[in-house]
N, C-alpha and C positions, 0 to 999 in steps of 0.2 A: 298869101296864097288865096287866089278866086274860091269861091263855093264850088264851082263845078270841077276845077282840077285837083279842090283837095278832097271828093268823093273817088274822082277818076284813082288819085296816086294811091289811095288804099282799097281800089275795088279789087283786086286778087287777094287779099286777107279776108273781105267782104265775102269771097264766091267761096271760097273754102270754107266759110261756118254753119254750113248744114253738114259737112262728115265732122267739125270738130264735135257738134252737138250730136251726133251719135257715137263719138269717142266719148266725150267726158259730160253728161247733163249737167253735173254744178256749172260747168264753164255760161251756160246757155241764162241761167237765171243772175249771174255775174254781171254780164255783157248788156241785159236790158236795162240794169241798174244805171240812173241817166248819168250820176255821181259816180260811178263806177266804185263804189263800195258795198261791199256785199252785206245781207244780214247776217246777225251775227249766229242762225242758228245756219247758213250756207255757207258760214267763212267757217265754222265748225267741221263742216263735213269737207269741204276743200281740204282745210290742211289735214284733215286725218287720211285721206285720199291718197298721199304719197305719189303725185303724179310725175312724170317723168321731167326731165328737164328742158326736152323741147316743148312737151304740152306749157309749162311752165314759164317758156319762153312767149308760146304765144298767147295764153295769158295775160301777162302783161303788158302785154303789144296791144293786144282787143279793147282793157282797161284803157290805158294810155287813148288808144284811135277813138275810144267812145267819150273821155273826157274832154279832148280837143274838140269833138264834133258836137257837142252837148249842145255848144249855145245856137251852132249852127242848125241842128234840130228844133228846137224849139222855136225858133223863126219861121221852116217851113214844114208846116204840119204831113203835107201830102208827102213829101220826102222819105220823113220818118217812118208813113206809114207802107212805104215799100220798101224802106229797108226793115219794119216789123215782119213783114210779109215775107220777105224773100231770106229770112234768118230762121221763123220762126216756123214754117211748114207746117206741119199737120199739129204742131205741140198747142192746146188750147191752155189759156187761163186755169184753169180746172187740175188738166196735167200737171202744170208748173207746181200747184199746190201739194200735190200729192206726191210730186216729187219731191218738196220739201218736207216733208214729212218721212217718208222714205231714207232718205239721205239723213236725218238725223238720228233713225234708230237702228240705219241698215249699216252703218261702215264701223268696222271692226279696225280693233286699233293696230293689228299686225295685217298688212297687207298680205301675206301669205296665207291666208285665214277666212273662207267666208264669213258674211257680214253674222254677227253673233252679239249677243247681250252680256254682260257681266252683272252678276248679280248682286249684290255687298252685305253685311250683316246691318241689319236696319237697327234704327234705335226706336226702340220698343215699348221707355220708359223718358221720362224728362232726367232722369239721373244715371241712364246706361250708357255706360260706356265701352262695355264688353259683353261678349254673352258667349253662351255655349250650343253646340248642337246636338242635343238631345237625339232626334232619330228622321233618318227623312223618309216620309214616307212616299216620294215620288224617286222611282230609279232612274238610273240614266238607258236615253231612248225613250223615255215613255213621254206620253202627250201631255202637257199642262192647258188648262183654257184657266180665265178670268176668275177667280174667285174661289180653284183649286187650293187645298192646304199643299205644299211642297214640304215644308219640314218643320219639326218643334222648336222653337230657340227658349235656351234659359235664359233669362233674365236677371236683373238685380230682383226684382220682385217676385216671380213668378214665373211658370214655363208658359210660352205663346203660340200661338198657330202663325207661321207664315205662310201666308197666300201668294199664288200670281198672281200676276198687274194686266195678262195680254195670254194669246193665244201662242202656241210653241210647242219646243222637245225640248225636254234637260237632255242639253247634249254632253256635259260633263261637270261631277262633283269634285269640285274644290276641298272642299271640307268635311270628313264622314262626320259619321256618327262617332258621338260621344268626342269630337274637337272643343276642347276652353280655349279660353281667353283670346277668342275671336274680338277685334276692334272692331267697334261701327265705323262701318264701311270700307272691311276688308274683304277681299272678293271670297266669295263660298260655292259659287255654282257656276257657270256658261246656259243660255238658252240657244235657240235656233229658232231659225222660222223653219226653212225645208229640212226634210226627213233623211236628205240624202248627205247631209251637210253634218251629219253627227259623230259618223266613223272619224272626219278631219280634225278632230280635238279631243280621240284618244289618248295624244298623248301630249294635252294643253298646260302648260304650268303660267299664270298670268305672269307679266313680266310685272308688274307692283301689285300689292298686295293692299291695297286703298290707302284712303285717309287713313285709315287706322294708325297701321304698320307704317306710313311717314312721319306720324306725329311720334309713332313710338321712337323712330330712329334719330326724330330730333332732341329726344330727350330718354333714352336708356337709362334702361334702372340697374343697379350693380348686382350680378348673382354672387351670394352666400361664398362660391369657390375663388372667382374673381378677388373676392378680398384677403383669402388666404394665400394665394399667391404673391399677391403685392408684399403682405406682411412677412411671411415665413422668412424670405430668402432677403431681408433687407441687415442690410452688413454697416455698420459704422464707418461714415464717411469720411475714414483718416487719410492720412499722406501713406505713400508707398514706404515701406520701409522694410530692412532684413527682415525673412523671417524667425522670428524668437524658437529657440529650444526647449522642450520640456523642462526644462530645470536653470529658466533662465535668471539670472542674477532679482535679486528681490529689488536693485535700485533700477532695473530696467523696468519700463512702462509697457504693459500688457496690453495688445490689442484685441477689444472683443465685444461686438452685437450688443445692443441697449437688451435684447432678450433674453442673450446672455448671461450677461451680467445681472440681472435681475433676478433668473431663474438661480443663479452659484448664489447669489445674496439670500434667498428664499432659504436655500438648505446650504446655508453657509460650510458653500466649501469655494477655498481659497484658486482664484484664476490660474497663480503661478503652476496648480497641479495638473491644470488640464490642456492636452494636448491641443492646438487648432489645426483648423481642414480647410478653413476661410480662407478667400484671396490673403498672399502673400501671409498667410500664416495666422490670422486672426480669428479666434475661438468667436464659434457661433452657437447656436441654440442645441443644434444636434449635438454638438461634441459634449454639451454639460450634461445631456439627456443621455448618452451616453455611456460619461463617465459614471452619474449616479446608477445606471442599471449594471456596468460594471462591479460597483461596489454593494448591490443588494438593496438600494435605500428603496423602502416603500414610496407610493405614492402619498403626497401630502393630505391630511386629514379635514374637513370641514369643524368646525366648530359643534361639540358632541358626539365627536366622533362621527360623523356622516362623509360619508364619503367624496371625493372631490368632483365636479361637475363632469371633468371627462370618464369619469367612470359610470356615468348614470344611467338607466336603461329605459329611453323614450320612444315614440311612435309620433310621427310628425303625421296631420291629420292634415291633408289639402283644404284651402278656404274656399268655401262655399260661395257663387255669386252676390246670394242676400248678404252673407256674412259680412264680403269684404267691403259691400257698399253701406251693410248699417256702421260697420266699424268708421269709414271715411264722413260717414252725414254724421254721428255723435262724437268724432273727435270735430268737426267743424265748427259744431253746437256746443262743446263746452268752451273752446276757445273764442267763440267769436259772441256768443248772446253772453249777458250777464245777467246769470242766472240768481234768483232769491229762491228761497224756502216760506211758505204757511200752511204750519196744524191745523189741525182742529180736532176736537173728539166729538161725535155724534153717536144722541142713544137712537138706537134700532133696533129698539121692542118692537113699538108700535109697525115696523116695520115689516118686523118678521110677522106679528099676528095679520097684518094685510094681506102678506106673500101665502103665508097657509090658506087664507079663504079664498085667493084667486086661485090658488092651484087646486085646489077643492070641485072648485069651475071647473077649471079648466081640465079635469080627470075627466066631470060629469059628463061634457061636451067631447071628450076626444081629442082638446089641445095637448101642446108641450109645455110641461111643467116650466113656471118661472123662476129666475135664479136671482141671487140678491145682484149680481151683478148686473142684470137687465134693468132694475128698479135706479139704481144707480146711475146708470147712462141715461136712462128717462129724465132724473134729476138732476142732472151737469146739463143734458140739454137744455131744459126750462128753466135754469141759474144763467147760462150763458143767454138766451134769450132776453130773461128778466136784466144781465148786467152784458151789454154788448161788447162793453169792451174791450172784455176777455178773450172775445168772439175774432180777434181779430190780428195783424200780420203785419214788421217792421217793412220798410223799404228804405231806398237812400235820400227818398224825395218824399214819402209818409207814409202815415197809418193806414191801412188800408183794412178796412172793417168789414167784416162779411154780415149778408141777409140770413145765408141758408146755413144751419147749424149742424154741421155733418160731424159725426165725433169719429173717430180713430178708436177702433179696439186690438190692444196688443195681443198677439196669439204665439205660445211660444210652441215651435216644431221642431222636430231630427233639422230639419235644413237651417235653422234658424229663427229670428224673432221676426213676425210680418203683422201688419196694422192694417186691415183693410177695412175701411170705411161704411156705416150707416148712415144714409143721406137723409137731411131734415128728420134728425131725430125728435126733435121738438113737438112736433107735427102727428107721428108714429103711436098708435098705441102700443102696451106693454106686450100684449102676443107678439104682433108685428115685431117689436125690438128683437122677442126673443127667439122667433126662428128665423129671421135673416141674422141676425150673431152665430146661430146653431152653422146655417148654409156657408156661410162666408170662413168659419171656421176650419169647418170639411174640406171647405175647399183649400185652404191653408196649407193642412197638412197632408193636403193629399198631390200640392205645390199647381196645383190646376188655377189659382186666381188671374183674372186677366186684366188691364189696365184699370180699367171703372171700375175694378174693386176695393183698388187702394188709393186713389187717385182723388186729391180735393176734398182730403178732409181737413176742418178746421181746427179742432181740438184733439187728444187723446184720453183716453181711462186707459192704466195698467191696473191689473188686480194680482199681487201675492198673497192677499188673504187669505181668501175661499181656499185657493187650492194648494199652496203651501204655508199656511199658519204664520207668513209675516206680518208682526204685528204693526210696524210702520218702518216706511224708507222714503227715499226722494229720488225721481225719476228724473232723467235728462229730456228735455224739452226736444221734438220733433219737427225740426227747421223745415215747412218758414213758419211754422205755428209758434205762439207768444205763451202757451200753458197747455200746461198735462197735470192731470191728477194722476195720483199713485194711491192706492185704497189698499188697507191692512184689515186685518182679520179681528175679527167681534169679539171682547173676551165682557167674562161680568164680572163686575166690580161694585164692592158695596157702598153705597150713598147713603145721605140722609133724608129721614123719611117726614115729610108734614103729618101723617098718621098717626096711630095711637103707640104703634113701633117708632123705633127711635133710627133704625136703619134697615131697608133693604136693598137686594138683587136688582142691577138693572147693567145690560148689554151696549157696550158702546165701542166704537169701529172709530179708527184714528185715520187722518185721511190728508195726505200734505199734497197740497197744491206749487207746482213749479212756475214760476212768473219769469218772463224776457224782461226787466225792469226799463228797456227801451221803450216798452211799449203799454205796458202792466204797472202801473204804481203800487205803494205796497196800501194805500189805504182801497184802492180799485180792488186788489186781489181780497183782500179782506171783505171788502162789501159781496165781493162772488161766493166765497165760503160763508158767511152770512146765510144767502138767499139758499145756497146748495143744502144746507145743516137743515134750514127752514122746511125743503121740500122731504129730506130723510126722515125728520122726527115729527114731520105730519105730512105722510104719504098720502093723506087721500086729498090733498091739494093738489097733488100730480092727476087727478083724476079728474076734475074740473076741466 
């Protein structure tokens, strides 16, 4: 077919595409595409579109007439640019743009539904994967702009402010206050742009529930009830047969529940006595339960006479965010690092007489008193500085060793155990250590910590010493970090003395270091408790 007859044979699909472009704008940014393939954030908004099935048809027609005319286009430039012109009317370059933009945050996924935003539960932490919604503090109807807090979410670490991203109305909450075990990125809210557009998702329920809730539904976790049902009512999978009589001959075979029989073997009493209720007649769990309460028998005794499990009187305490994610990061961490143990005892006189003259100071001046556990973190940091090693993090392709010596301090609260971090403690003097441990604490247990709090430390210090009299234990390593120290409590012990005495008093604190031995050897972790012992039992070298 000629150039001119094959403009001519499609110019009536040609004159009609200035009313299809004020039926449907994607169609319009479609049709100039020379390929006739849309971008992929225009083919987005297309199919969410739900356009009819003649617009659909001619679609495809306009694709198809623009593909065959392509090459013919580009041969004659003047052509193209009156069918630009006579397609394209008043829409400039400029428009098109903000029509695509438009089009990718304005079309709502129910056609029935102005164009509306779904909001999702963000993830807040590198290790969340659910959180809860604390309280929101924007209502529905009310105006949201950029930078606005909408609502608190808990966290595995911490409670967080979420902000909007754009200007709007919550035109409907998904998720109130006080909702758990929200997935990241299961919907919690609806936005709008127009005001008038907010009454129409009264009464919105999202037809999926995000990422979350798909991933949840590909992999369901079994509830507690779920597996009583299965058990309870499972029957011995014999052949059909008469059902037997109470008093059925002793050479006939008894049919009856593995739970059954179990339970008569427990309090030996003989099958043949007990009646069944079972398909075709077969003694089950109920009937021996039953028979024994028939007959008076107590419940079975524990050893010491303590009573038997179903008789116990418990309070089942729901898991806390942090809880359930410190429980999932230190089962990960015993299972997967291989973990080693090193002591050590260091004396901390000299320590303490240091601690009393800075906090001497520090009255005179109007500081906060120093704690042995500050002096402590001072000298893990400048051991790990002094032995790098330590300093640093397995991977599957290497060792990856850190500059900046940020330590992790465990803080135990009502919500549970949180470690938020001091950054280049190395660096830090002792005030400094010890009123940001004071801040970072508070904020702990008052569950206010926000990502940079806890986030990129290298190392950790636990201490049961100080504040409960443990005198030594060994802590679980804190993935991805390769060592934690664990610090026990001071007691004095008597020595032998160079003096004119033959022994006295002196104070020493036991202090075992946890090594990744992927990464930690045991003569490496030993040279680090070396240089750590060196900075405790001559503290004014931390001071240098």
């Amino acid at each position: 077919m000629s150039y001119a007859s094959h403009i001519i044979h499609h110019s009536k699909k040609l004159r009609n595409a200035p009313n299809l472009l004020r039926q449907e704008q994607a169609l319009l940014v479609r049709f100039f595409s020379h390929d006739a393939q849309p971008s992929i954030d225009i083919w987005k908004a297309h199919r969410h579109s739900y356009l009819p099935s003649e617009r659909a048809r001619v679609c495809r027609s306009f694709s198809s007439t623009t593909k065959s005319l392509s090459g013919t286009f580009t041969r004659d430039v003047s052509t193209t640019m009156k069918l630009g012109n006579s397609l394209s009317g008043s829409v400039s370059n400029k428009q098109l743009s903000c029509m695509q933009v438009q089009l990718r945050r304005g079309f709502s996924s129910d056609a029935a539904l102005p164009p509306h935003q779904e909001l999702g539960m963000p993830s807040l932490s590198p290790t969340m994967s659910e959180g809860n919604i604390a309280r929101w503090l924007k209502k529905e109807g009310d105006k949201v702009s950029p930078g606005e807090v909408l609502c608190e979410v808990e966290t595995d670490k911490a409670t967080v402010e979420m902000e909007s991203m754009e200007d709007g109305y919550l035109a409907k909450i998904v998720r109130g206050d006080g909702t758990q075990g929200i997935k990241v990125g299961e919907v919690i809210a609806i936005t709008v742009e127009d005001e008038e557009d907010i009454a129409k998702f009264k009464d919105y329920t999202p037809s999926t529930s995000g990422a979350g809730a798909a991933a949840a539904k590909e992999s369901p976790e079994p509830t507690p009830p779920k597996k009583e049902v299965v058990v309870e009512p499972v029957t011995s999978p014999e052949p059909k047969v008469s059902k037997p009589s109470a008093a059925a001959p002793s050479g006939d075979r008894i049919f009856a529940s593995p739970l059954a029989r179990n339970l008569a073997e427990e309090h030996k009493v003989p099958l043949s006595s007990i009646k069944g209720t079972g398909p075709d007649g077969s003694i089950v769990k109920a009937d021996v339960e039953e028979y024994l309460a028939s007959r008076g028998k107590e419940a079975p005794k524990a050893k010491g006479g303590a009573p038997a499990a179903s008789a116990l009187d418990y309070t089942d305490i729901p898991h806390s965010q942090i809880r359930k994610i410190t429980a999932s990061r230190l089962l990960l961490s015993k299972q997967t690092i291989p973990h080693y143990y090193l002591t050590v005892d260091t004396c901390v006189d000299r320590l303490m007489d240091l601690r009393g003259q800075l906090n001497a100071l520090q009255e005179a001046s109007g500081g906060k008193r120093l704690s042995v556990n500050d002096l402590v973190i001072k000298a893990a940091a400048l051991a790990l500085q002094k032995v790098p090693q330590c300093n640093s993090s397995w991977t599957d392709d290497h060792i990856r060793q850190f500059h900046n010596v940020n330590i992790n301090v465990a803080v135990q609260t009502e919500n549970g155990l949180f470690v938020p971090v001091v950054r280049d403690a190395n660096k830090k003097g002792l005030s400094s250590i010890a009123e940001e441990v004071r801040q970072l604490a508070q904020k702990a247990r008052e569950n206010s910590l926000k990502p940079e709090d806890y986030e990129g430390g290298t190392f950790t210090v636990t201490n049961l010493g100080g504040p409960f009299g443990i005198k030594q234990f060994c802590a679980i390593i804190n993935p991805p970090q390769s060592g934690i120290l664990a610090v026990g409590s001071a007691e004095k012990r008597v020595v032998s003395s160079s003096g004119p005495e033959q022994y006295k008093f002196a104070s020493f604190m036991s202090v075992t270091l946890s090594c990744d031995h992927r990464v930690i050897d045991g003569a490496i972790g030993a040279e680090w408790l070396k240089a750590f012992k060196g900075y405790i039992e001559n503290p004014e070298s931390m001071l240098l």
